[in-house]
Structures are given as C-alpha cells and as structure tokens.
GUMI-66353 format. One record per residue (C-alpha): residue in three letters; x, y, z; residue number from 0. Coordinates in steps of 0.001 Angstrom, whole numbers. Example, Ala and Ser with C-alpha at 12.3 -4.5 7.8 and 13.67 -1.06 7.14 Angstrom:
REC residuo      c1      c2      c3 num
REC     ala   12300   -4500    7800   0
REC     ser   13670   -1060    7140   1
This chain:
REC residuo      c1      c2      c3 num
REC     unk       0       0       0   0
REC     unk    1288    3609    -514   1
REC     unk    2644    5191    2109   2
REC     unk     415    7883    3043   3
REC     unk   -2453    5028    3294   4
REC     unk    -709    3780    6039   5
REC     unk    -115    7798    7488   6
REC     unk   -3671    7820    7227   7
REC     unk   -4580    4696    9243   8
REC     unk   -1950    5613   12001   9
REC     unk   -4163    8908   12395  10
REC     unk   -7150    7300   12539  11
REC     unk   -5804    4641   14949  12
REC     unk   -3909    7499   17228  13
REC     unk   -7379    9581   17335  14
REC     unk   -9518    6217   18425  15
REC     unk   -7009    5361   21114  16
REC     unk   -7180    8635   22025  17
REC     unk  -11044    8914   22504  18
REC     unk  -10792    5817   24053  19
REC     unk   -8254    6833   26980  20
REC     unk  -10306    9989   26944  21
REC     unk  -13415    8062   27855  22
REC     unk  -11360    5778   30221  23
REC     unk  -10273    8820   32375  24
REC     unk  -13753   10868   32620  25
REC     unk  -15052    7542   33743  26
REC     unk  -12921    7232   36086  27
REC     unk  -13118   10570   37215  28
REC     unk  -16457   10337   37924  29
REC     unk  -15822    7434   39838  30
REC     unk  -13326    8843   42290  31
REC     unk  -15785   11911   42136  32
REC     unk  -18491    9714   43931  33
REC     unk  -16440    8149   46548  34
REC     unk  -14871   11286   47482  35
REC     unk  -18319   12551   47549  36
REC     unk  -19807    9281   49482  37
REC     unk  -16844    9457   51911  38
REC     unk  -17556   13189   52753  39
REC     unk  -21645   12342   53575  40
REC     unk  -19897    9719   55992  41
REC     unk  -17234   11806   57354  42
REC     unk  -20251   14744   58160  43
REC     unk  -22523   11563   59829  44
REC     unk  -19594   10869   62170  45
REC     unk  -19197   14237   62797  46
REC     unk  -22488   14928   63792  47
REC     unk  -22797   11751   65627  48
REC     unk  -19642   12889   68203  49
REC     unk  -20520   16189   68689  50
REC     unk  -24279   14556   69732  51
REC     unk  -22420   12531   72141  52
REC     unk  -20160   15718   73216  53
REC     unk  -23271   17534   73881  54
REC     unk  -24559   14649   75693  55
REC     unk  -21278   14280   77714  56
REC     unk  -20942   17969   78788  57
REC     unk  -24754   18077   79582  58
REC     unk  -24657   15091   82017  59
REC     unk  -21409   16703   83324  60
REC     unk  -23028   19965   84138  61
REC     unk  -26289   17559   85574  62
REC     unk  -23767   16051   88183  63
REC     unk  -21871   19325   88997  64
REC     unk  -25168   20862   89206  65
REC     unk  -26459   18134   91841  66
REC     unk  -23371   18106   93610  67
REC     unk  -23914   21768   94221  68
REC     unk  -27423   21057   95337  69
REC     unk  -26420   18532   97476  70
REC     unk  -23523   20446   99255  71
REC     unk  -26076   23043   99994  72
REC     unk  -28415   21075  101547  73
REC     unk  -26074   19868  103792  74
REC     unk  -24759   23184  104548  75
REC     unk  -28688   23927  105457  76
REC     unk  -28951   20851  107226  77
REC     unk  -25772   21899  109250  78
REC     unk  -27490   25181  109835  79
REC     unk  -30473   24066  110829  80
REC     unk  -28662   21758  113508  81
REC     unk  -26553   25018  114494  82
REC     unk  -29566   26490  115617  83
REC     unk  -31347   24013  116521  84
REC     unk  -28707   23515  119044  85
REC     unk  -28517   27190  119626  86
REC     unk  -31925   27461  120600  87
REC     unk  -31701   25198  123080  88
REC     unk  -28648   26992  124515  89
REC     unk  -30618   30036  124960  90
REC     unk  -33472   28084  126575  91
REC     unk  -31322   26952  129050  92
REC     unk  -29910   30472  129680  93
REC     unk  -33465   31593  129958  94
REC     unk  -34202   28643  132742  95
REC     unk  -30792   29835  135011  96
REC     unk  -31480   33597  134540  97
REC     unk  -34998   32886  135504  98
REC     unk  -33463   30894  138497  99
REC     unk  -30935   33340  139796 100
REC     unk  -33826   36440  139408 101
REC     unk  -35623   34091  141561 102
REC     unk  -32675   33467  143674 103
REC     unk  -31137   37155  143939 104
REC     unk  -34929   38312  144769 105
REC     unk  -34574   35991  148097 106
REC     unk  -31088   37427  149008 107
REC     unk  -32580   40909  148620 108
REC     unk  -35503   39853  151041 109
REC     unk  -32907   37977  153480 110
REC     unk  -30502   40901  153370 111
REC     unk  -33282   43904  153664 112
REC     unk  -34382   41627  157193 113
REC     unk  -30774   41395  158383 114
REC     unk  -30161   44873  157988 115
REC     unk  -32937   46014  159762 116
REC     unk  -32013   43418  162493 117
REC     unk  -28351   44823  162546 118
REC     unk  -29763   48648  162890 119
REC     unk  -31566   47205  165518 120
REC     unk  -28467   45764  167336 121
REC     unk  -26337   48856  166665 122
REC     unk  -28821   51492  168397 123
REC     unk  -28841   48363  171145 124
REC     unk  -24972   48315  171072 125
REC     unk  -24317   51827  170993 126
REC     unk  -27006   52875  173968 127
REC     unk  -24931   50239  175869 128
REC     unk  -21486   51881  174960 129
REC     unk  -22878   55421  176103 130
REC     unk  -23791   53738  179458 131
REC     unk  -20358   51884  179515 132
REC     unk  -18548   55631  178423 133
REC     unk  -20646   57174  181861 134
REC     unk  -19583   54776  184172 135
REC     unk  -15914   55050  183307 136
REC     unk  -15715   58826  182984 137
REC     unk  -17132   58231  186525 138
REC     unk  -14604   55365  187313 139
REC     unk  -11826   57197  186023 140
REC     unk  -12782   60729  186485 141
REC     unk  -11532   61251  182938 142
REC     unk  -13274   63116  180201 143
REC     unk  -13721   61452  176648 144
REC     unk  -11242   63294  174978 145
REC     unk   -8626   62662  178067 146
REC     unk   -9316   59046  178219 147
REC     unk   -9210   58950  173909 148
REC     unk   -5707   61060  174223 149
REC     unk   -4388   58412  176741 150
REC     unk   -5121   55825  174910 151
REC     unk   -3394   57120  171288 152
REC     unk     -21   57359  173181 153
REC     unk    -553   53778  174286 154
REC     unk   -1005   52776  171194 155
REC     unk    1307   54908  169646 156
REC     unk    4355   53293  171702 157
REC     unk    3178   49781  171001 158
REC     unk    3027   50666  167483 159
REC     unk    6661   51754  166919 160
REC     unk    8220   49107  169489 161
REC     unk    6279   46314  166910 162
REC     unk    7711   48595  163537 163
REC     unk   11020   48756  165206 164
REC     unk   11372   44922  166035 165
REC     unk    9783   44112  162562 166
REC     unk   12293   46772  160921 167
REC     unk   15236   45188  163164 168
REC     unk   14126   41665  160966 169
REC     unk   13282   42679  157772 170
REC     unk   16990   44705  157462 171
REC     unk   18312   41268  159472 172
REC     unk   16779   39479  156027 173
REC     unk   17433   41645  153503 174
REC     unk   21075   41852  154000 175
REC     unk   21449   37963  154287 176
REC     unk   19726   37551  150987 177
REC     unk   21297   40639  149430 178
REC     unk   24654   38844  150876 179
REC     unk   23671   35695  149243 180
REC     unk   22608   37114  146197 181
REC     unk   26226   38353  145563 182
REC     unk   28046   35673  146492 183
REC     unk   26152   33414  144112 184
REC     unk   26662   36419  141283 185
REC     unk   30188   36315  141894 186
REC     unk   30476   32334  141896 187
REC     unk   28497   32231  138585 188
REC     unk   30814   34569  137295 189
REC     unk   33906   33152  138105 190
REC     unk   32818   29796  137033 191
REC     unk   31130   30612  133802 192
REC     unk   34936   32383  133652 193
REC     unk   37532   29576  133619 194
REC     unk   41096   32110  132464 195
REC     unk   44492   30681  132527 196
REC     unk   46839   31819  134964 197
REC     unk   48284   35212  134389 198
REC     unk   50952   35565  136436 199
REC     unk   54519   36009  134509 200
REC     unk   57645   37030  135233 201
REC     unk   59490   40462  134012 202
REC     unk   62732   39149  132059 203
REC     unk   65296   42254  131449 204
REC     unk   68390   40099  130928 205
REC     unk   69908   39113  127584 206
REC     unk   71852   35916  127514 207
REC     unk   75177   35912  126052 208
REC     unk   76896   33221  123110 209
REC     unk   79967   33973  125467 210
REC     unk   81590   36325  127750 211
REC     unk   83688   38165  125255 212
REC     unk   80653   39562  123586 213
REC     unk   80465   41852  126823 214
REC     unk   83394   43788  125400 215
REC     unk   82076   43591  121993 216
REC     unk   79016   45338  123527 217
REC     unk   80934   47870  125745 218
REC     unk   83222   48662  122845 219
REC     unk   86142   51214  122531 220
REC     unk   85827   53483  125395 221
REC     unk   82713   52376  126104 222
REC     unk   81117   54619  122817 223
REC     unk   79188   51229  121638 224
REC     unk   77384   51536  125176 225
REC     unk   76767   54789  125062 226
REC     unk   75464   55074  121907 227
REC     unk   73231   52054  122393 228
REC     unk   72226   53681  125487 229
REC     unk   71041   56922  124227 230
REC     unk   69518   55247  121605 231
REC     unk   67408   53004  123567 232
REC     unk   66785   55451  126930 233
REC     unk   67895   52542  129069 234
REC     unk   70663   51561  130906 235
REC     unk   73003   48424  130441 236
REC     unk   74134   46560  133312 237
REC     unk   77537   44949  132612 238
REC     unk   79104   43442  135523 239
REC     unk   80892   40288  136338 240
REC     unk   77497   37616  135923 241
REC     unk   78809   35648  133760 242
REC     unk   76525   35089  130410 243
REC     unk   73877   37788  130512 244
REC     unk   73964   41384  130215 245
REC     unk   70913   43320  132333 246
REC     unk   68834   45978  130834 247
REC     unk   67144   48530  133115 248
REC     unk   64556   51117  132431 249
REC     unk   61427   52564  133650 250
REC     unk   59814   52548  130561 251
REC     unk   58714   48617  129975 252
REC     unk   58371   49319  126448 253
REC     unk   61566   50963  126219 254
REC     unk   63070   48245  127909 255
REC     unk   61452   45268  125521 256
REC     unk   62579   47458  122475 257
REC     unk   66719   47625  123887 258
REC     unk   66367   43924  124931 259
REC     unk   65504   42838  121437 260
REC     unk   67575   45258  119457 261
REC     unk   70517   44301  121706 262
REC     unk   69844   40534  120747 263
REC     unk   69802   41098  117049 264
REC     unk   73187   42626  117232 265
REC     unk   74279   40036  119199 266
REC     unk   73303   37539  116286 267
REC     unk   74245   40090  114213 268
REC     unk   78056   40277  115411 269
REC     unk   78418   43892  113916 270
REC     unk   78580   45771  117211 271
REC     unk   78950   49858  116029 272
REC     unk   77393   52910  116749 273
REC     unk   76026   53349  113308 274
REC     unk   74871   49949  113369 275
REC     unk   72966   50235  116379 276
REC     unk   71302   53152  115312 277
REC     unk   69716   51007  112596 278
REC     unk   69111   48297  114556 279
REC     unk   66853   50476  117086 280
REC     unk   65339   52094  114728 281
REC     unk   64448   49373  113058 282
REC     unk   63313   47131  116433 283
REC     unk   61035   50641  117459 284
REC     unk   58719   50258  114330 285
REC     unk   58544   46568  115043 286
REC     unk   57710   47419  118404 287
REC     unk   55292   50153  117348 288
REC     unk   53492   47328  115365 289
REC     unk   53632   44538  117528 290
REC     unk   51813   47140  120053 291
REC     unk   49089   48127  117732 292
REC     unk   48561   44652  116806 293
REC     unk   48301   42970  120778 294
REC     unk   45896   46295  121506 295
REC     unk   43651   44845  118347 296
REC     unk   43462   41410  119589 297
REC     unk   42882   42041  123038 298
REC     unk   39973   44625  121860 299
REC     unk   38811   41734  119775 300
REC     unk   39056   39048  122546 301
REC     unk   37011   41342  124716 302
REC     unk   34184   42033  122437 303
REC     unk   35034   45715  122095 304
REC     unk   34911   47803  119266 305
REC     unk   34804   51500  118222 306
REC     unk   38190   52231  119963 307
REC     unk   40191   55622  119479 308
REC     unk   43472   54279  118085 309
REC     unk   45810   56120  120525 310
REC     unk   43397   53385  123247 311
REC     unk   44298   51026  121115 312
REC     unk   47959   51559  121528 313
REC     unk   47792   52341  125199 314
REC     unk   46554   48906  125269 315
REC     unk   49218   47250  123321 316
REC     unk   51293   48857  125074 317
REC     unk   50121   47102  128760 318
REC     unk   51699   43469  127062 319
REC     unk   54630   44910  128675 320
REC     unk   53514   46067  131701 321
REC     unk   52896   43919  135036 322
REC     unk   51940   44058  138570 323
REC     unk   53209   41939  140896 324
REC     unk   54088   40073  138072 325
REC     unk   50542   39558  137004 326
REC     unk   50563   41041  132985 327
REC     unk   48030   44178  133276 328
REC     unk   46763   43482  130065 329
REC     unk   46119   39392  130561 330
REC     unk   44671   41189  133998 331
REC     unk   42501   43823  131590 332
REC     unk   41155   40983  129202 333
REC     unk   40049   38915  132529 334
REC     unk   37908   41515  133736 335
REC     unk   36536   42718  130988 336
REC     unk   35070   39161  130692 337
REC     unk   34224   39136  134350 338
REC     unk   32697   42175  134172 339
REC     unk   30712   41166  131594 340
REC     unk   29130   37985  133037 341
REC     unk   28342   40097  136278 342
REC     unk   26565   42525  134156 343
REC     unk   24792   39599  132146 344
REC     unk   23611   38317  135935 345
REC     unk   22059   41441  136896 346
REC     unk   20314   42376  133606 347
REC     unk   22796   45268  132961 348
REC     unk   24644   46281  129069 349
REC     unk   27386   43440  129232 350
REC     unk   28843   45580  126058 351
REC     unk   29211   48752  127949 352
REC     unk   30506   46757  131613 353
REC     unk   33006   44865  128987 354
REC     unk   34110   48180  127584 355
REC     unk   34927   49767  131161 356
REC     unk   36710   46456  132810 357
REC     unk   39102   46404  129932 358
REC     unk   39843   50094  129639 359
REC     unk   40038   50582  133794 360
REC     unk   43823   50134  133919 361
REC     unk   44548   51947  130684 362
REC     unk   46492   54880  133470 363
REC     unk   49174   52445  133512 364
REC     unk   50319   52654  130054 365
REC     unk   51000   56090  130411 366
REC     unk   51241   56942  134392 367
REC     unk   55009   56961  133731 368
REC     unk   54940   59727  131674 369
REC     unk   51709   61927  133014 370
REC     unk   51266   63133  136578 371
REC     unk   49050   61264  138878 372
REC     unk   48103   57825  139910 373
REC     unk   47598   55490  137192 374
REC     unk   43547   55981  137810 375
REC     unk   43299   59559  137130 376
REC     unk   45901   59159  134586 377
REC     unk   43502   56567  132523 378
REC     unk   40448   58608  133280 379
REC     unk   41517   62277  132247 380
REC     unk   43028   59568  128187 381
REC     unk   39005   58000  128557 382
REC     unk   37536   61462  128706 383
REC     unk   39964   63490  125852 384
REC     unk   39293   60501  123234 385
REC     unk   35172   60516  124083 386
REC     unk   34645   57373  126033 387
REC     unk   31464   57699  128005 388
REC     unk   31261   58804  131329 389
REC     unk   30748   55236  132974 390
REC     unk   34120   53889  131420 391
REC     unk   35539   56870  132628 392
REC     unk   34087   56894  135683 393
REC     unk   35281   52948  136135 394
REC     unk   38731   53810  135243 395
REC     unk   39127   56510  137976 396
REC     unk   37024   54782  140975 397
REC     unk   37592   51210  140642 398
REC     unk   40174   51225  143212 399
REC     unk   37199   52781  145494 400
REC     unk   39066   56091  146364 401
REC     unk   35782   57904  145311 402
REC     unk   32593   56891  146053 403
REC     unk   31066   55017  142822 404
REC     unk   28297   56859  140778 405
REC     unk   27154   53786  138549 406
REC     unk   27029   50317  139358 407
REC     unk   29657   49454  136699 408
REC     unk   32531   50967  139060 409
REC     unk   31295   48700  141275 410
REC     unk   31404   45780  139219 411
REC     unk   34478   46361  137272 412
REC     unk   36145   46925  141052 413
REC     unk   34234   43465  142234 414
REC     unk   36509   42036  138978 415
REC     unk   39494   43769  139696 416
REC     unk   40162   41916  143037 417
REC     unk   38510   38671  141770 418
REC     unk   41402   38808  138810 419
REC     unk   43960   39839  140899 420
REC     unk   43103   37878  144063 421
REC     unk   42055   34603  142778 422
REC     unk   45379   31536  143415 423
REC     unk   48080   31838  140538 424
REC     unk   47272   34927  139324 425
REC     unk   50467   37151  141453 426
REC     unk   53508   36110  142589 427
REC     unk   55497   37296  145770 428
REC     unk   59265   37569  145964 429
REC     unk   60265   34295  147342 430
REC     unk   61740   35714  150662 431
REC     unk   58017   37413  151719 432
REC     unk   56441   34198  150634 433
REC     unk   58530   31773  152924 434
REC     unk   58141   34819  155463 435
REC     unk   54505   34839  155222 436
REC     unk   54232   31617  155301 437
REC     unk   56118   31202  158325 438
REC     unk   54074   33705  160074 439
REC     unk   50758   31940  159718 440
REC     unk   52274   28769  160766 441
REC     unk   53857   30378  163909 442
REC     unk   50355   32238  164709 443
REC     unk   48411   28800  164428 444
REC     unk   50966   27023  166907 445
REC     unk   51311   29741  169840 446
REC     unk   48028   28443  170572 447
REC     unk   47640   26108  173622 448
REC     unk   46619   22634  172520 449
REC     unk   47965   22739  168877 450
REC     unk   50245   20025  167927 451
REC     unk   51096   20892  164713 452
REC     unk   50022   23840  161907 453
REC     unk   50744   23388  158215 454
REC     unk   50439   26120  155363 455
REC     unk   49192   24740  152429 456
REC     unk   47876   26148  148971 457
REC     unk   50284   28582  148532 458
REC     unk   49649   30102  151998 459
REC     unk   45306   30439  151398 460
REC     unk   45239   27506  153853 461
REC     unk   46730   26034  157089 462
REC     unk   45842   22715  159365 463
REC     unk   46483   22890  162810 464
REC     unk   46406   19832  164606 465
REC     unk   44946   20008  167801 466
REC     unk   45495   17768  171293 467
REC     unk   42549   15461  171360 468
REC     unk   43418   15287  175386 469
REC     unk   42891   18889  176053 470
REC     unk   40544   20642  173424 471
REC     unk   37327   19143  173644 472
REC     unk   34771   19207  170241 473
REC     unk   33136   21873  172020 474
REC     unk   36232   23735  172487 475
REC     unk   37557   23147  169092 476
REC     unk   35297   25846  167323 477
REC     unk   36156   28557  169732 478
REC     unk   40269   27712  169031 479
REC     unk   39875   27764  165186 480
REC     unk   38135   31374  165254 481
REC     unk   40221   33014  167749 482
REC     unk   43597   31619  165086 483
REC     unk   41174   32788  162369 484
REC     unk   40757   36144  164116 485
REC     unk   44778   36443  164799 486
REC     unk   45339   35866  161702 487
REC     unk   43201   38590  160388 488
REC     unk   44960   41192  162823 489
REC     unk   48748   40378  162455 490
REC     unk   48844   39510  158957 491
REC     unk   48368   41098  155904 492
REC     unk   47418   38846  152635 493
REC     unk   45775   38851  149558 494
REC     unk   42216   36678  149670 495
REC     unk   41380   35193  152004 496
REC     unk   43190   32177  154001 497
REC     unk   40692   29390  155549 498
REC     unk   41834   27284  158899 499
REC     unk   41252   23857  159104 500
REC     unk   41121   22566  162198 501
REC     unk   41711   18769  163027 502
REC     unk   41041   16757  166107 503
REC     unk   41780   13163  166157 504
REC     unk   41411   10555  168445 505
REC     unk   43776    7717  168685 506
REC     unk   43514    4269  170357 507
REC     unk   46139    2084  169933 508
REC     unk   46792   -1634  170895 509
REC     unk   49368   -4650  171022 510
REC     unk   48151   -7533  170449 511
REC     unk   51020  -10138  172300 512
C-alpha cells in the first residue's frame, strides 16, 4: 500500500485510542468523584454523631456538677439548721438559770433587807450600851472622853513603833542575808562561767650571752658602743661580772622590751657599732610600734570591744609589757573585761558597755610613767579626751574605790578587779616574803595552847592545825579555830582570804602479844 495510506490509518488509529483513553479517564473521574463525595456524607454523619455525644457528655457533666452543688447546699442547710437548733436550746437553758438566779437574787434581797434592819436594831442596842459603859468610866476614872481617847493614842502609839522597830530590826536582818547571798552566788556564777588561765609572769630584762667576750664587743672602745646604744634606747646596760647575761634597766617597759631585742639582734648580728645600732633600734622601734598596735587589736577583739580611738588602742598594746606583781596588766585587763561582763549579764545590765569599762580601767598604767598622777586619774583624764562615756571613765578613775562610785559598773568592774587579781596563781610574791609569810601563819596557828602541829598549804590560802585530842574538847575546838582565824586577820596582811582547818583526832592504839 502507498505510504500515506498507512499515514492515514496511524491517524485514525492514534485519534480512536485517544477517545478511548479519553473516555477511560472521565469515567474514572467520575468514579473517584463519587467516593470522594460518598466518603464526605460519611465523614459529616460521624461528625455529627460525636458532637451529639459531646453535647450529651458535657450536659450530664453539668447535671452532676449541678447536683453536687445542690447537694452540698443542703447539707450546709442541714448543718445550719442543727446550728440552731442547738442554739436554741442553749438560749433556753440560759433563759431557765437567769430565771433561776432572778428568783434566787430576789430571796437574798428579802434575806438581806431583814438582816439589815435586824443589825440597825443591834447597833442602836450596842451603841445605847457603849454610852452607858462611856458614863460609868468617865465616873470610874474621872476622865473626860477626849482625856481618856488622848491616853489611849499614846498607848497605842508606843506599842506601834516598838512592833515597827522589832519588825524593821528583821526585815533589814533578812534583807542583808539575801542581798549577801545574792552576791556571792553572782560572783560564783561569774567566776565559774569564767575559767582564764593563769596570768601571772615574770618580768625578764636580761639578755643571755653566746659567750663572755661579747660583753666587750658590747661595751666597745671606750665604752662609745654603750653609750650610743644607750642613748639610743633610753635605758641603761648593766655589765658586771654575771657571767653570760647582760641586764637591761629602764622605767619605761616598752623601752626596755625594744633595747632587749635590738641588743639581741646585734648580738646575732656580730656587727657591734654605733652606726649599726642606730639602725638596729630604729628598726626594732617600728617593730615594736606594730607589735603594740597589733596585741591592743586582739585584746579589743578578745574582749568584744569595738569602736576604739586608736591612741586606746595603743595604750593597750602597750600594757603586754607592763605587770603588777608580776601579774601582765593586760592578761589582767582581758580577765575583767570578761568578768565584768558575766556580772553585768547576771544582773540584767549592758554586758557591752561593763566589757568596755573592765578592759579600759587600767589603761592609766600605760602612760602613768609619763603623766602626773596615779595610774587611775591618769587613765580617766586619756578615757575622757578621746570621748569614752562617762561610765568607762568613771570605772577607770574609781575602781580602786578612792571615790565613792556613781554607777554600778565601778562597782562591778572593782568586784573584777580583786577577783582577777586575788584569785590563786594569778600574782607572785618575791620568794623571801612568801617563805616569810608563810612562816608567820604557821607560827600564829601554833602559839596556841593545845595545837600540835600547823601546816600552810595552797600557797599560803590555807593552814591545818592539829589540835590535842586530850585537852581541846569538840566543844572547844570551834572557839580555838576562830580566835587563830581572828589572829590571823589582825597580824597579817594577805591577799584573799586564808581558811583554817582545824583537826582533832582521836587515837587508840593496841598490842596484840
């Protein structure tokens, strides 16, 4: 066949399959067309069927909120109801007792209007027999009213103030054993709540030596190295024949401390010349100067003080070198402070304010070297010019009671003052006046007849005396141990107090042969 026959019948063929897929796809168009349509009128049932059941849900919900409401009210009626119920009842009963005691009080009134007219019948009674009595006294006594009412006053009058005198005689008998008591257990609270090392030390103002040639090392040509060091320092320098130590004497503690340690760094130094001791001091003063400032901080600290002036401070610092009766004034200044507190603290007083004047009271003795006046007035005139307040002041200048005390706090920080400085440990004697004293109180306990034997023991705050069983009776034993308390007290003078102990023993011995 030609060619374009067969074009032709590829056209034709190309157009039917065509019209064919043509019809194909509209079909199934309108297929899908009708499920999508059929599966919409479902999806719209399902829809309406949930929210149905939604409505029915949130309508049963609100049913049972609704009767849970109703049902919480009627209880809170019923509860109500009950309440007054109950109430009324109360009142009822009120009613019913009111009604009784009306009842009641209207029979007292009745009783008591009869018994007062009784009584106003018994008084005109009583007093026509008094005016009868009156009569036949006046006539007795041949004394008018107001004579025999006069007489009778000054009777009474004398009775009365022989009874306020005996009962004034007691009541001061009382109060000063319980205000007695009352400050012994204040100061035995105190001292036991306060439990101090001992503060007793000793002054060293020697310098040991590596040998004895060093003392002409130290005395140098002509003695200039002395000198100088000398009038450097503003101390003197004992050189004499002791052999290993050198002695260094001043007034001034702190001066004294200051040569003592410059003159051992030269030793260690070895190069002994007045230039180099010039450097040397210098350099031990601002050490000094610190170490002073610092021990015045930490003693403020350890006594709970602050606000300070720093020249106090100092002064303070400055007591580390300072002692009485070798007792360190400022260990002895931190001690009452505290004590001084807890005394305050017993009696409901500012503990701040009673620490601030026990630690300040001996501040004069920093500087009573170098000021006129005894070391109280001396502290209290420094208190006053660097704005203490007037009760640390005050402290500071009477707690040695040479003026009578304004405030209570001079009499507490005095109370702590001989508490510190009396209590065992805290002061040492020179050993000759303590084997002296010692002595002494056991030569007073044995002059006594009957004592065997007296011991001093304690450090001299105690002694035993043994008595003679044969001649001092029990009864007699008391009357001994007083009077030796008593002669103690007169020929002795001590710090504390020193308690007797008296002994009485009875013996029997046997052989058994």
């Amino acid at each position: 066949m030609e060619p374009w026959v067969w074009l032709v019948l590829g056209l034709l063929l190309g157009l039917a399959l065509r019209l064919l897929f043509d019809w194909y796809g509209k079909r199934n168009m309108q297929r899908e067309i009708k499920d999508l349509h059929t599966a919409a009128e479902r999806d719209i049932d399902n829809a309406k069927k949930e929210a149905q059941l939604q409505a029915k849900e949130a309508s049963l919900k609100q049913r049972e909120s609704m009767e849970t409401k109703w049902a919480e009210q009627n209880d809170a009626f019923r509860e109500q109801e009950r309440r007054l119920d109950k109430r009324e009842n109360s009142l009822e009963k009120k009613m019913d007792l009111i009604s009784k005691k009306e009842r009641t009080l209207e029979s007292s009134q009745t009783k008591l209007a009869d018994r007062t007219t009784e009584m106003d019948r018994k008084n005109k009674q009583l007093q026509q027999v008094l005016n009868e009595e009156t009569e036949r006294l006046q006539t007795i006594t041949q004394l008018s009213k107001s004579e025999a009412t006069e007489l009778l006053l000054k009777r009474l009058e004398q009775q009365l103030k022989k009874e306020t005198g005996d009962q004034i005689v007691i009541y001061e008998k009382q109060l000063r054993e319980n205000r007695e008591q009352k400050a012994r257990e204040i100061i035995g609270i105190a001292v036991a709540r306060y439990a101090a090392e001992h503060t007793s030390q000793t002054t060293v103002s020697s310098v040991d030596l590596p040998s004895d040639d060093m003392k002409g090392r130290i005395i140098g040509r002509e003695g200039r190295n002395i000198r100088a060091f000398e009038k450097a320092t503003g101390v003197d320098v004992i050189v004499d024949e002791t052999p290993g130590i050198v002695i260094v004497s001043g007034f001034d503690p702190v001066r004294r401390e200051t040569a003592k340690l410059a003159l051992q760094k030269l030793i260690q130094d070895g190069r002994i010349h007045p230039s180099r001791i010039e450097e040397i001091v210098t350099e031990t003063k601002k050490e000094i100067e610190k170490h002073i400032e610092k021990e015045g901080t930490i003693a403020a600290r350890e006594a709970d003080v602050i606000g300070l002036h720093i020249k106090i401070v100092n002064l303070l610092g400055r007591l580390k070198f300072r002692t009485s009766y070798s007792q360190n004034v400022l260990r002895h200044s931190i001690e009452v402070a505290h004590l001084t507190g807890l005394l305050a603290e017993q009696l409901h007083l500012d503990a701040t304010l009673a620490r601030r004047c026990g630690l300040l009271h001996d501040i004069g003795k920093a500087a009573d070297h170098e000021l006129e006046g005894g070391h109280p007035q001396v502290g209290a005139d420094l208190l006053k010019r660097h704005g203490e307040e007037s009760e640390v002041v005050e402290a500071a200048r009477g707690h040695h009671d040479d003026l009578k005390p304004e405030n209570i706090y001079t009499v507490l920080v005095a109370a702590a003052d001989a508490i510190s400085a009396s209590r065992p440990g805290a002061r040492r004697e020179t050993l000759e006046k303590y084997v002296k004293r010692l002595e002494e109180l056991e030569g007073i306990a044995s002059s006594f007849d009957g004592v065997e034997q007296a011991y001093a023991v304690q450090a001299g705050r105690e002694v035993r005396v043994m008595v003679n069983a044969d001649t001092i009776s029990d009864a007699e034993s008391a009357s001994v141990c007083r009077n030796i308390a008593k002669s103690i007290e007169e020929k002795l003078t001590y710090p504390g107090e020193i308690k007797v102990t008296l002994v009485r023993e009875v013996r029997i011995v046997e052989t058994a042969k």
